[in-house]
C-alpha positions, 0 to 999 in steps of 0.5 A: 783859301787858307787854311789857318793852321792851329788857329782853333787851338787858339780859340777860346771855348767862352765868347764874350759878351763883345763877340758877333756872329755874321754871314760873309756874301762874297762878289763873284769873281772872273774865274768860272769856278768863282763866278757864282759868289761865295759864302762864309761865317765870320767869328769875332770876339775883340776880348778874345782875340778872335777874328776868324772865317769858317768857310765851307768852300775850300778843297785840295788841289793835292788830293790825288784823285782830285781832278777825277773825283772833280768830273765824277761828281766825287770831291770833298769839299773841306770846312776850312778855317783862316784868320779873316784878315787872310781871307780878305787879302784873296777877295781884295786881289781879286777886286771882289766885294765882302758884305756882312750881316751880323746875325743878331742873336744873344750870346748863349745863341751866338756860343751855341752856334760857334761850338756847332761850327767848331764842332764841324770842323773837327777832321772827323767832319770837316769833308763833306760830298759837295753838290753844286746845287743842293750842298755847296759853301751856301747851303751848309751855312744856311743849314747849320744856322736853321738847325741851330736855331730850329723853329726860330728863323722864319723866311720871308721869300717875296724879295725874291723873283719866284718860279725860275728854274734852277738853269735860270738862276745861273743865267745871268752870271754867264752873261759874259761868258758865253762859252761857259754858257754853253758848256754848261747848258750842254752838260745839265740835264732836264732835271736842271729845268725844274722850278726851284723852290725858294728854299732852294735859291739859297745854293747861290750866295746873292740869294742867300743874302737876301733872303737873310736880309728879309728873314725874322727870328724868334727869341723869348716870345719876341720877333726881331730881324735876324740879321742886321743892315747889310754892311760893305767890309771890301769894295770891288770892282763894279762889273759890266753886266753887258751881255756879251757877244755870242760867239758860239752861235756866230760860230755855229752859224757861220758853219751852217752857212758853209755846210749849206752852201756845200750840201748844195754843192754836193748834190748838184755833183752827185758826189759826198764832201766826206772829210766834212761829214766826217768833221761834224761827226766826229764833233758831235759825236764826242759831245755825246760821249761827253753827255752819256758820262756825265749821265750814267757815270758820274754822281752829278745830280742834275746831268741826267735825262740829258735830251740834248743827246737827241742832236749829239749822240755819240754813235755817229763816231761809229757811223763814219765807217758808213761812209767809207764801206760800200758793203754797208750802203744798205745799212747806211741809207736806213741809217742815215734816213732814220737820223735825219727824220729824228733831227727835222723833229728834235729841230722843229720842237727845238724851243718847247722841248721840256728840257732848255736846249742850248740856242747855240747848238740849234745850227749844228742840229739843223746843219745834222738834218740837212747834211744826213738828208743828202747822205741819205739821197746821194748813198740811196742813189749809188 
């Protein structure tokens, strides 16, 4: 974004009687930082020269420790302010669409909600700890409207489909993207499966749009909507909303079938495909360093009680010398007995776990089963 250097010092602190107040619903973009859409407050005041966009979704890329707070959960997002003829510039590039809603309230209100956000975006309190569900650009903007008007905005939920859990409102934003799908499926917890209340839908712009849409306020005994028609200020591009080919999973089966056909291989020659154990070991065990990070070490709120840790546990990293030492047969057999019984259960309640397990990674827990089964037989042998 932007950030319009000295553009509120040109601000006047008195908005005219020609002035409006609006919330910006941007597309989604290709990007996945980009994917889930955007939200911003326009100010326009023709009388005072003012057009400018208040958005709460800007952060700095020379913050120091920007890509270690990124993965710890720690970044300050900024309350940025730019011209909104800069704005647009971005979304037209990326042939993403602006719609407008025009919040229609008086101009005592309408000044009243600008100071707020003036006042917001003062260096003392423009940064603020960005959760990507619960305090996002969306979330600020529906926060300081409610708190500017309290009582006075009242929300109508029945437009939106109820009683879908937070993983399932991200869902069909990835449709095109598998690989990000299930990314994301193995990065959140079982607190991400937890229904949503309506009030919570609004952490995605599309949502929070239409729940404006649907909203009334309250003003001198008068209820009126409170946001006027929807209103297309850019077009976009209209995307394809196909799903796309799921190639994890066709690359995960393709490797279950390879995995058999040598488990199958190796049993009838009494002797361990190593390099291959060693592989989807060393695999999944890095995906469950990764799951334990984000569960015990970083401030994400919705990475721990992460069950996907039952098929991706980041212990079989210390589990290949087993392979290797005779001394520790013993140990081994037990060992990789243990792991194959707990993975023929995690597989066999894979779909009525409480936690939504990637269907991707299903291959890989059942290639897990059947690959510490054999180990378990051929090592128990010799």
């Amino acid at each position: 974004m932007f950030l319009a250097k000295g553009v509120s010092a040109q601000l006047s602190p008195t908005l005219s009687d020609s002035s409006r107040i609006s919330l910006l619903t941007c597309s989604p973009g290709d990007e996945l930082y980009s994917v889930f859409g955007h939200s911003a407050v326009r100010v326009t005041d023709p009388a005072n020269n003012i057009d400018v966009v208040f958005n709460y979704g800007t952060f700095d890329f020379s913050d120091p420790n920007f890509y270690t707070n990124f993965v710890k959960g720690r970044l300050n997002y900024i309350l940025s302010l730019s011209y909104y003829n800069r704005f647009k510039v971005e979304y037209d590039m990326e042939e993403r669409w602006i719609f407008e809603q025009q919040l229609q309230i008086d101009l005592p209100q309408r000044q009243f909600l600008f100071d707020s956000l003036l006042t917001n975006y003062q260096p003392e309190n423009r940064y603020y700890l960005y959760d990507f569900f619960f305090d996002n650009c969306a979330t600020r903007i529906r926060d300081i409207f409610v708190e500017s008007f309290p009582e006075k905005v009242k929300f109508d939920y029945s437009a939106l489909e109820q009683n879908k859990t937070f993983r399932q409102l991200l869902q069909p934003y990835l449709v095109e993207k598998p690989w990000e799908r299930f990314g994301i499926d193995l990065a959140l917890g079982v607190l991400a499966d937890r229904t949503a209340e309506p009030w919570d839908y609004m952490f995605l712009p599309d949502h929070m749009l239409t729940v404006f849409k649907h909203a009334s306020f309250d003003s001198d005994s008068i209820t009126q909507p409170f946001t006027a028609e929807v209103e297309t200020l850019l077009e976009g591009k209209v995307r394809n909303e196909k799903k796309a080919f799921d190639q994890p999973l066709f690359l995960f089966i393709i490797l279950l079938a390879v995995g058999m056909g040598l488990t199958y291989f190796d049993y009838r020659r009494r002797k361990l495909s190593r390099w291959f154990d060693i592989t989807i070991l060393l695999f999944t065990g890095i995906l469950g360093v990764v799951i334990v990070f984000l569960w015990f070490f970083t401030d994400h709120s919705v990475t721990p009680w992460n069950m996907n840790i039952l098929w991706a546990n980041p212990l079989y990293i210390i589990a290949i010398p087993l392979l290797f030492v005779k001394k520790m047969a013993r140990i081994a057999t037990w060992y990789f007995m243990g792991n194959s019984i707990l993975l023929v259960l995690v597989v066999a309640t894979w779909f009525i776990n409480p936690q939504h397990l990637p269907v991707a990674a299903f291959p890989i827990a059942l290639l897990l089963a059947i690959r510490f089964g054999v180990v378990f037989l051929l090592t128990r042998r010799s």
